[in-house]
C-alpha angles and dihedrals in degrees: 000000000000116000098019118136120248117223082250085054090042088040098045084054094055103046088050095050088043084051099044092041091048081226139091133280109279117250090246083053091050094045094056089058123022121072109260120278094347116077121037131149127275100252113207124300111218123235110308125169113238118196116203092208090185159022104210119091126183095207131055105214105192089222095050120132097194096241083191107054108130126251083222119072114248096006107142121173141048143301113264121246091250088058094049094052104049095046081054101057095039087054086054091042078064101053083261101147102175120079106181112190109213152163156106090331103320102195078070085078110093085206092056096108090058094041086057099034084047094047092047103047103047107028129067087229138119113228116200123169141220117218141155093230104232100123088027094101092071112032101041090097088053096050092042086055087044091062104260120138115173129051128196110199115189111224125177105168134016094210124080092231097056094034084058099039085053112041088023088237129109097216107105089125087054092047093051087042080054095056104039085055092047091056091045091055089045113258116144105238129199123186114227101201103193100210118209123151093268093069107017082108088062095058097087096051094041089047085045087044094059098039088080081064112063103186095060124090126203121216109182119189145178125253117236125239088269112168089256093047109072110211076240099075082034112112121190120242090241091062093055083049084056099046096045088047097053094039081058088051096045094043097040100235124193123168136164123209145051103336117279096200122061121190113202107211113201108247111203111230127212146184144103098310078055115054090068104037120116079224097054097105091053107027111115126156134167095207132030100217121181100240105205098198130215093259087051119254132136108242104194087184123034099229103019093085093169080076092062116132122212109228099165093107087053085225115153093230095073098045084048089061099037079048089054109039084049087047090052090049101046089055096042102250 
């Protein structure tokens, strides 16, 4: 009918009145576009701690940002577990209640069992870990039994062609056989889908992959204008919300229950550290989140490395001020 909006015009309203408010879509807004039940958008995390426990990385995605490049030059390994434990227990000092173990790929640590089994046993923390998957098939029973309960595997394609042209490795099969074993020994497991214009086409038949599992969620998101990452190969949030839409109308979706497919909108923060920084015109992030880096320094914003915190002494202090400048960030000051 003419006249009639499309989900990318409905969409496209949504997201514009969500930007220019500094809020989420409304339910009514929601309602008018997302199958019912099954797609929402990802509301804000609180604080967590993330510990990029080390530099190496067995796969080289095309979109990847290096999380865990050092603040010092020429620094290459891990934190120690010292480190580690300490950041950990001053977070939950904090009311911080989210520990999430990264990389680079962190199952490549050979000390990764006691990180996890040290964390959780001393600690009032939840550790959850990030992973590509790819070693997860046979060391899911191990981290389960460690202590660990949630896993977070990065996914960007469901087709060996793309998977490889992407992370550079031929071991989809491997990555899906890993989470499949990591939901049979009892991990939580969310599926985080980087969207760039290469594999926004894959979305709909990911998203239709992980719906015979019903215990898995998908969070799809999309990748920042990192300098590796052209505003050519950048797709809005609110195209991701199209495509998955449409995938849901074509396929005749229906689905009952808490939502499967999370959209993370990118919410601008704001404040003092902001109004200065060189990144100010492309930083968005949905969570604030404090990065305690493998040499060892606390990163209350991803890009913005003059707020860097040294921790390497573990002194409070220096937790105290990374806590602060993240909390002033998180709540736009």
């Amino acid at each position: 009918m003419r006249g009639m909006p499309t989900a990318k015009t409905i969409t496209m309203t949504c997201l514009k009145k969500w930007v220019s408010m500094s809020q989420y879509p409304s339910p009514r807004c929601r309602e008018r576009v997302a199958s019912p039940g099954l797609v929402d958008w990802e509301s804000p995390r609180p604080l967590s701690l993330r510990a990029i426990i080390t530099t190496a990385c067995n796969h080289r995605c095309s979109f990847c940002f290096r999380e865990e490049r050092p603040i010092e030059n020429g620094f290459s390994g891990e934190i120690s577990k010292e480190i580690l434990l300490r950041a950990a227990s001053e977070a939950a000092r904090h009311n911080i209640t989210r520990l999430r173990l990264t990389g680079g790929e962190p199952l490549l640590r050979a000390d990764i069992l006691d990180l996890i089994s040290s964390v959780t046993t001393t600690v009032p923390i939840k550790v959850g870990l990030t992973t590509n998957g790819g070693l997860l098939n046979n060391m899911a029973q191990d981290l389960f039994n460690a202590g660990l309960r949630s896993v977070n595997v990065s996914l960007p394609a469901i087709t060996r062609a793309m998977y490889e042209s992407i992370t550079g490795q031929d071991n989809l099969e491997n990555v899906l056989g890993g989470i499949d074993k990591a939901l049979q020994v009892g991990l939580a497991v969310k599926v985080n889908v980087p969207v760039i214009k290469r594999n926004i086409d894959e979305t709909g038949s990911i998203i239709g992959y992980f719906l015979r599992l019903p215990d898995v969620v998908i969070r799809l998101f999309s990748i920042l204008e990192y300098p590796n990452v052209s505003h050519q190969d950048h797709v809005p949030e609110s195209d991701i919300y199209a495509a998955v839409i449409e995938w849901c109308r074509t396929a005749n979706i229906r689905h009952e229950g808490p939502p499967r497919v999370l959209i993370r909108p990118h919410r601008r923060v704001s404040g003092t550290a902001c109004d200065s920084c060189m990144h100010k015109t492309r930083c968005a992030e949905n969570a604030v989140a404090i990065r305690l880096t493998p040499d060892g320094h606390l990163k209350p914003c991803l890009l913005n490395d003059s707020l860097a915190v040294n921790f390497s002494s573990m002194e409070s202090a220096a937790f105290e001020t990374a806590y602060r400048l993240a909390t002033n960030l998180y709540n736009g000051r």
